[in-house]
C-alpha positions in Angstrom: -39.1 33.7 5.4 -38.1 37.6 6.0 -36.5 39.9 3.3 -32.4 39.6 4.0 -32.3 43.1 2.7 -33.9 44.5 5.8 -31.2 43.2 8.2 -28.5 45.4 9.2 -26.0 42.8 9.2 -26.4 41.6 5.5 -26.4 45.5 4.7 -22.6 46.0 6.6 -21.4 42.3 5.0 -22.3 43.2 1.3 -20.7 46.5 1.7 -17.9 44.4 3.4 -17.5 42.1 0.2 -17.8 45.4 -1.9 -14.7 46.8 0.0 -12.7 43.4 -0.5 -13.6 42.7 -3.9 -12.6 46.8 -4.6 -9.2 46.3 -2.9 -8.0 43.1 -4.7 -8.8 44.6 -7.9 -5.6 46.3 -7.7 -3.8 43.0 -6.8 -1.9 42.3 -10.7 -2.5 39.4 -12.2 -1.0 36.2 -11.7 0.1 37.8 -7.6 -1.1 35.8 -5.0 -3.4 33.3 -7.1 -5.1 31.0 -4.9 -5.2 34.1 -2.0 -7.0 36.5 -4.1 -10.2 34.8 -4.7 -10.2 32.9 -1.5 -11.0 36.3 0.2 -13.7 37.3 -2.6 -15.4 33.5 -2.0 -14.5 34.1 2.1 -16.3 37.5 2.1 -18.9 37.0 -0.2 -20.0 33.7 1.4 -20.8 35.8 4.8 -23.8 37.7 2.7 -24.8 35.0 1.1 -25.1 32.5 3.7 -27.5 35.4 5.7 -29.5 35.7 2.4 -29.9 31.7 2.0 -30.9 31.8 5.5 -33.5 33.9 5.5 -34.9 31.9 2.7 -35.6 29.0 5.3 -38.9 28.9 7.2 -37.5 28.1 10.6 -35.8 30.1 13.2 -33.5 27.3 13.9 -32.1 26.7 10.0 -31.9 30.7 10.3 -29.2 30.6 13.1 -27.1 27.6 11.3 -26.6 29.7 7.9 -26.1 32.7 10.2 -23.4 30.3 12.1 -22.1 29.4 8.7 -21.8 33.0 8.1 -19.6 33.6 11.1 -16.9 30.7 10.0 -17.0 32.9 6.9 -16.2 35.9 8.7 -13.6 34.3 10.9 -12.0 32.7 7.4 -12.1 36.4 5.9 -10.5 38.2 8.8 -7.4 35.3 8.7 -6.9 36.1 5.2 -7.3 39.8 5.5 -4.2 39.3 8.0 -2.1 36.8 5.9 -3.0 39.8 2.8 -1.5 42.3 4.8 1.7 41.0 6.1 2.6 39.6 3.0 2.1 43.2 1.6 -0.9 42.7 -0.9 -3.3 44.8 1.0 -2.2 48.1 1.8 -2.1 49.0 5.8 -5.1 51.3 5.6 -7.5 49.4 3.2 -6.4 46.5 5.9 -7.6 48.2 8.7 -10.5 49.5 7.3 -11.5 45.9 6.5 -10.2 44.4 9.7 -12.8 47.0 11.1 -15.9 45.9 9.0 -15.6 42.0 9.6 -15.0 42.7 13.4 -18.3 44.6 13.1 -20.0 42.1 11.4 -18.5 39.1 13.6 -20.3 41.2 16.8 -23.6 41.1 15.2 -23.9 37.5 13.9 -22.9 36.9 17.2 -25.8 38.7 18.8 -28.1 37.7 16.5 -27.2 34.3 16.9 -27.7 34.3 20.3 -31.0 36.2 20.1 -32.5 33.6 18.2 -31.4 30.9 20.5 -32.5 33.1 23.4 -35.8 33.0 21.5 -36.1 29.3 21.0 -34.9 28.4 24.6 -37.9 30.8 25.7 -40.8 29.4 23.2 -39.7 25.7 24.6 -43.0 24.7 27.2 
């Protein structure tokens, strides 16, 4: 088990699903139903699932919710898209968002492959 709250990459998602979570509050109701809390479950599953992870005991069960993470991320940054072209998310609060999951795509993906780096070298 390690504290999730010490990893870099929970830090940037969380402040990720603040910024989503921020910029479909201005979304009215009863616009874009089923899109609106898809991304709020797509981006807050990404912090989550690196917090459930960390809960686990083994390096290995740590890398699948990390990978569970990542379909999160790639889910979120599909929807960020599909929420700006059909005009629900303004061009800048799109961008800035864009940004952020791109960011914290690069660093599952490193971590990921860190920790199967580490399990491939512990192997006799």
């Amino acid at each position: 088990m390690r504290p999730f709250r010490d990893l870099t990459v929970w830090s940037k998602s969380h402040v990720l699903t603040l910024g989503v979570f921020r910029a479909t509050q201005r979304v009215k109701r009863g616009e874009f139903p089923g899109l609106v809390p898809q991304l709020r479950r797509a981006a807050s599953s990404i912090p989550s699932n690196i917090a459930e992870g960390c809960g686990h005991a083994g390096q290995r069960e740590f890398a699948r919710f990390l990978q569970m993470a990542m379909a999160s991320a790639s889910e979120l940054e599909y929807h960020l898209l599909l929420a700006a072209e059909l005009g629900m998310l303004p061009r800048h609060a799109y961008a800035e968002l864009e940004s952020q999951v791109k960011e914290v795509k690069r660093m599952l993906t490193s971590l990921i492959q860190r920790i199967r780096a580490d399990e491939t070298d512990a192997k006799p």
